[in-house]
MITI-427845 format. One record per residue (C-alpha): x, y, z; residue number from 1. Coordinates in steps of 0.5 Angstrom, whole numbers. Each point is the difference from the previous one (the first is absolute). Layout:
[rec [X, Y, Z], NUM];
...
//
This chain:
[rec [151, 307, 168], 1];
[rec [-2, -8, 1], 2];
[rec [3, -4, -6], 3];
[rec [-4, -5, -3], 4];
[rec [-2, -6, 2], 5];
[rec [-3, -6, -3], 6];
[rec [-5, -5, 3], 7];
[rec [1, -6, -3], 8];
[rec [-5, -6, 1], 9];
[rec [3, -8, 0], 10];
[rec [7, 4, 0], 11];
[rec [4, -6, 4], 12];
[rec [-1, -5, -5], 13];
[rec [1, -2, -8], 14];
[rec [-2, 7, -5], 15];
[rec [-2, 3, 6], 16];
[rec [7, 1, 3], 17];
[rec [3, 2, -7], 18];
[rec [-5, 5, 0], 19];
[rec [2, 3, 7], 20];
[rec [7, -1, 0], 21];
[rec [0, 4, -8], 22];
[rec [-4, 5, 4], 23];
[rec [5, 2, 5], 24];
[rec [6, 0, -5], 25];
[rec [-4, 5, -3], 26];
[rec [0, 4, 7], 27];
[rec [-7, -2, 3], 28];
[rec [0, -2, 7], 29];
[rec [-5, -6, 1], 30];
[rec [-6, -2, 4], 31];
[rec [1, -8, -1], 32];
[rec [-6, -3, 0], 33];
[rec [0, -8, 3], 34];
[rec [-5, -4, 2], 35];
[rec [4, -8, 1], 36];
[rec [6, 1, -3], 37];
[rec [3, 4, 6], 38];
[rec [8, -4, 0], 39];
[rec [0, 3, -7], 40];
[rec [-3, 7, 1], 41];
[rec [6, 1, 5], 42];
[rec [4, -2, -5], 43];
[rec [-2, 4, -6], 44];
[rec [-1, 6, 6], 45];
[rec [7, -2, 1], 46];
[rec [2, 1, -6], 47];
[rec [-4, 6, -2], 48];
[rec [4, 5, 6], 49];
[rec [7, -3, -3], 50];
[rec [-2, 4, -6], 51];
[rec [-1, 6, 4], 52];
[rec [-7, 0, 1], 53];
[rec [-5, -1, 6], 54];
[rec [-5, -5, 0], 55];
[rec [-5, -2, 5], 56];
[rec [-4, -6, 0], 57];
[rec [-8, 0, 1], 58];
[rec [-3, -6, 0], 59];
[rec [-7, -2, -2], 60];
[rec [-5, -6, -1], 61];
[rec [-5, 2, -6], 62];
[rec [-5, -4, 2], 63];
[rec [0, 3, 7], 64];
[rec [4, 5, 2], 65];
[rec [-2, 8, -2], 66];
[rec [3, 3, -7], 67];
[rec [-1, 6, 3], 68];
[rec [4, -1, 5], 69];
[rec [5, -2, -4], 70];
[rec [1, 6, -5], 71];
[rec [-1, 4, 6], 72];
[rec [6, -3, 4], 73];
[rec [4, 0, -6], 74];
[rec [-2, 8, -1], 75];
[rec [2, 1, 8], 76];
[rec [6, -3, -2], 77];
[rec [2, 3, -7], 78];
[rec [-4, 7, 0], 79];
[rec [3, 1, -7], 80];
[rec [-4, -7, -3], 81];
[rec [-2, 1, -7], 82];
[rec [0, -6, -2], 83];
[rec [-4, -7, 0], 84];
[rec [2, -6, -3], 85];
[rec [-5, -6, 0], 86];
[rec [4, -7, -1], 87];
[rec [-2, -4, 6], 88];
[rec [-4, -6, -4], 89];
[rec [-4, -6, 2], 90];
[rec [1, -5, -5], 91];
[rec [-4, -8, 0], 92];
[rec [-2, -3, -7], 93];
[rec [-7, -2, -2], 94];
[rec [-5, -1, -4], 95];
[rec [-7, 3, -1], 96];
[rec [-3, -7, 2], 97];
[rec [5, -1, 6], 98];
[rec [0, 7, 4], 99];
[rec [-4, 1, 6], 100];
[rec [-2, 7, 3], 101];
[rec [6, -1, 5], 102];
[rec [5, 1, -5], 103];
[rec [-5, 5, -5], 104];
[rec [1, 5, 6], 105];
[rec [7, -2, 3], 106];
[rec [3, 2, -7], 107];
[rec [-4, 6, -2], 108];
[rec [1, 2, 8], 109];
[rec [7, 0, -1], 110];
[rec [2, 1, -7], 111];
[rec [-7, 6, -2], 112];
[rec [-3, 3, 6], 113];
[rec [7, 0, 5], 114];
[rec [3, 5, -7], 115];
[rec [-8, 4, -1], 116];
[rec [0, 2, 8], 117];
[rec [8, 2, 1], 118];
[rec [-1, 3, -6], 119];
[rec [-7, 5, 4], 120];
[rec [5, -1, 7], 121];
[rec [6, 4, -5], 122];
[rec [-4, 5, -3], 123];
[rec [-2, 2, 6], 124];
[rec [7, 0, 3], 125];
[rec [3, 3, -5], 126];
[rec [0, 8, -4], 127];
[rec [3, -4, -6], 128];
[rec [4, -7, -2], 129];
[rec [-1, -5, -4], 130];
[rec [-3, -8, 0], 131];
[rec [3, -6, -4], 132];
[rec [-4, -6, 0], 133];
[rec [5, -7, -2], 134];
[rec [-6, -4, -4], 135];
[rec [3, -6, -4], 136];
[rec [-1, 0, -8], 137];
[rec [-5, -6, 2], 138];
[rec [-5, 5, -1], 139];
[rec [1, 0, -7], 140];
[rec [-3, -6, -1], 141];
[rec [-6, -4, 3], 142];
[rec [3, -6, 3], 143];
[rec [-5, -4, 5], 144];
[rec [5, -4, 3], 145];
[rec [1, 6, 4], 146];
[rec [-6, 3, 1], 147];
[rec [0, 3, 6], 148];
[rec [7, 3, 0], 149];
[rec [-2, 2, -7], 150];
[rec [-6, 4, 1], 151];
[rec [2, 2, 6], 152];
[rec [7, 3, -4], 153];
[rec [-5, 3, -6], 154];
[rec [-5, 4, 5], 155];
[rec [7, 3, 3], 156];
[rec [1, 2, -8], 157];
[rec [-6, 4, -1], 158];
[rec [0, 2, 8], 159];
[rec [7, 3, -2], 160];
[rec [-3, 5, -7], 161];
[rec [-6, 2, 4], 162];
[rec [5, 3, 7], 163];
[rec [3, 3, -6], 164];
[rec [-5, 4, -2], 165];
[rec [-4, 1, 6], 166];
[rec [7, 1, 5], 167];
[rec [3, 5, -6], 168];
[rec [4, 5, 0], 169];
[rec [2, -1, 8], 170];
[rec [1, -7, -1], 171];
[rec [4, -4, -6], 172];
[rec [-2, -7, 0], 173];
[rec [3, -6, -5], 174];
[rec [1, -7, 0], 175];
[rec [5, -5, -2], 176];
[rec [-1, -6, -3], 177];
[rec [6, -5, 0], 178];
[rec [1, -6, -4], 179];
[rec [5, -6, 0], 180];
[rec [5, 4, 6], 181];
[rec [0, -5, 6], 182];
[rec [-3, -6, -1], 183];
[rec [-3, -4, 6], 184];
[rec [6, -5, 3], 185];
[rec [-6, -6, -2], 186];
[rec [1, 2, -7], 187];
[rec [5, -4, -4], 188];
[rec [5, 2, -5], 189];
[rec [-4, -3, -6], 190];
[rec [-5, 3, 3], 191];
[rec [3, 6, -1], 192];
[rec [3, -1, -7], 193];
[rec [-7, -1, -3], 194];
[rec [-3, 6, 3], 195];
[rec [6, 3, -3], 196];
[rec [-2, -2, -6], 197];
[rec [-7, 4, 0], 198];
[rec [4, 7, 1], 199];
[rec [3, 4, -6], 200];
[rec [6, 2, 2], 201];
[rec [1, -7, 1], 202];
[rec [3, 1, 8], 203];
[rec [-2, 0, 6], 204];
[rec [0, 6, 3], 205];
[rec [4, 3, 8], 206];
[rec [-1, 4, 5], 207];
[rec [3, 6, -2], 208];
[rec [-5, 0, -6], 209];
[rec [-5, 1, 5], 210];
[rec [4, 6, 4], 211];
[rec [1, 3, -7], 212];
[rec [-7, 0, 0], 213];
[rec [0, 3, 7], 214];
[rec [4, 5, -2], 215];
[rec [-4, 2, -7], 216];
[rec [-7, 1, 4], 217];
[rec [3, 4, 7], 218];
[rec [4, 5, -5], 219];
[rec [-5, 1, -7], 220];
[rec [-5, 5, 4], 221];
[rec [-4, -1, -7], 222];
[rec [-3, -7, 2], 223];
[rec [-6, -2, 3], 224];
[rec [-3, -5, -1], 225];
[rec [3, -5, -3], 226];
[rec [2, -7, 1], 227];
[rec [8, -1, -2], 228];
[rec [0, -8, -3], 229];
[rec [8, -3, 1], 230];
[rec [0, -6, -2], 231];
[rec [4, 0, -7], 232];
[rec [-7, 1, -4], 233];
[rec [-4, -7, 3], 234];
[rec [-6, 3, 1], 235];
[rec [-2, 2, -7], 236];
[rec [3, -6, -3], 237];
[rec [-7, -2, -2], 238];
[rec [0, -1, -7], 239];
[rec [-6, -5, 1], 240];
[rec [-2, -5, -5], 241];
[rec [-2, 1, -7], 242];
[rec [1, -3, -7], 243];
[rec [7, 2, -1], 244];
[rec [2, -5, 7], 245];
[rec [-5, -5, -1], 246];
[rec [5, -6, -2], 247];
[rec [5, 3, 4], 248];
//
């Protein structure tokens, strides 16, 4: 019998690599998707055999190469691939009035269409798995200096409960959606600290939070749908305003 194997998609760099690399600690071999960041793909592939696993790097472009080859190279492979994660992200901030339909299909081809047709392509490669979509706590929220990013992540949010139910039983489909767990390096550490404030259990969140939550939704066959918010309770911290606050 073949052992199970992952696809995982932006796996060389940042959550993407935490994601691969606690996939193989839980016994997957894994097909690691690259596009530019081949030096650190090596060193994740690297990282990945010494743990007992095979990995195999697949390249691809997703503004121009082909997502079915893509899965179809990862299931030549790894013929017991069951499961697909999507944590590859385009990610350029910018309001409404400052986004041009370059960016608008960049963002939503990376971070929206790229997961809805790997997801068709893994379906018709596989008898039964699982997919997990890393979205972002921002969906939470209506924050127009992001808003390609934004829009294109919610749609991934709803794109994710209706595979659900369309891809049922044959096919598990669940998200994550992480909160303050990598920073971008830009961001300061007052930054940092005022984000903290925002969050509940007054923390920033890591990495390992975020694999638990892998682990969570691969081993409860009784989910299906639903998007997992790591980020200490930030995204329900919407109190809004009202009488009780108005001279706070």
């Amino acid at each position: 019998m073949s052992s199970s194997a992952a696809l995982v998609t932006g796996g060389a760099t940042r959550l993407g690599r935490y994601f691969a690399e606690a996939l193989a600690d839980k016994g997957y071999d894994i097909a690691l998707h690259v596009n530019s960041s081949r030096g650190e793909a090596e060193d994740v592939a690297k990282t990945i055999r010494a743990k007992g696993q095979r990995c195999e790097i697949v390249p691809c472009n997703f503004l121009s190469d082909s997502l079915e080859e893509l899965v179809t190279t990862a299931k030549q492979h790894f013929p017991g691939l069951n499961v697909l994660l999507n944590s590859a992200s385009a990610y350029e901030p910018a309001p409404i009035a400052s986004t041009d339909l370059a960016m608008l299909e960049t963002q939503f081809r990376v971070n929206m269409f790229t997961p809805l047709l790997l997801t068709r392509h893994f379906a018709d490669a596989v008898d039964k798995g699982q997919v997990i979509n890393i979205i972002d706590n921002k969906v939470a929220y209506h924050q127009y200096p992001y808003a390609a990013y934004l829009l294109s992540k919610k749609s991934l949010a709803d794109m994710t409960r209706m595979a659900a139910l369309e891809f049922s039983p044959r096919l598990r489909i669940n998200g994550i959606a992480p909160g303050v767990v990598l920073p971008a390096s830009q961001r300061t550490s007052d930054y940092i600290q005022w984000r903290i404030e925002g969050i509940p259990v007054n923390h920033q969140g890591d990495p390992a939070h975020l694999v638990q939550a892998l682990h969570y939704l691969l081993d409860n066959n009784f989910v299906a749908g639903q998007i997992l918010f790591v980020d200490g309770g930030e995204s329900i911290n919407l109190e809004g305003r009202h009488s009780e606050n108005y001279l706070d």
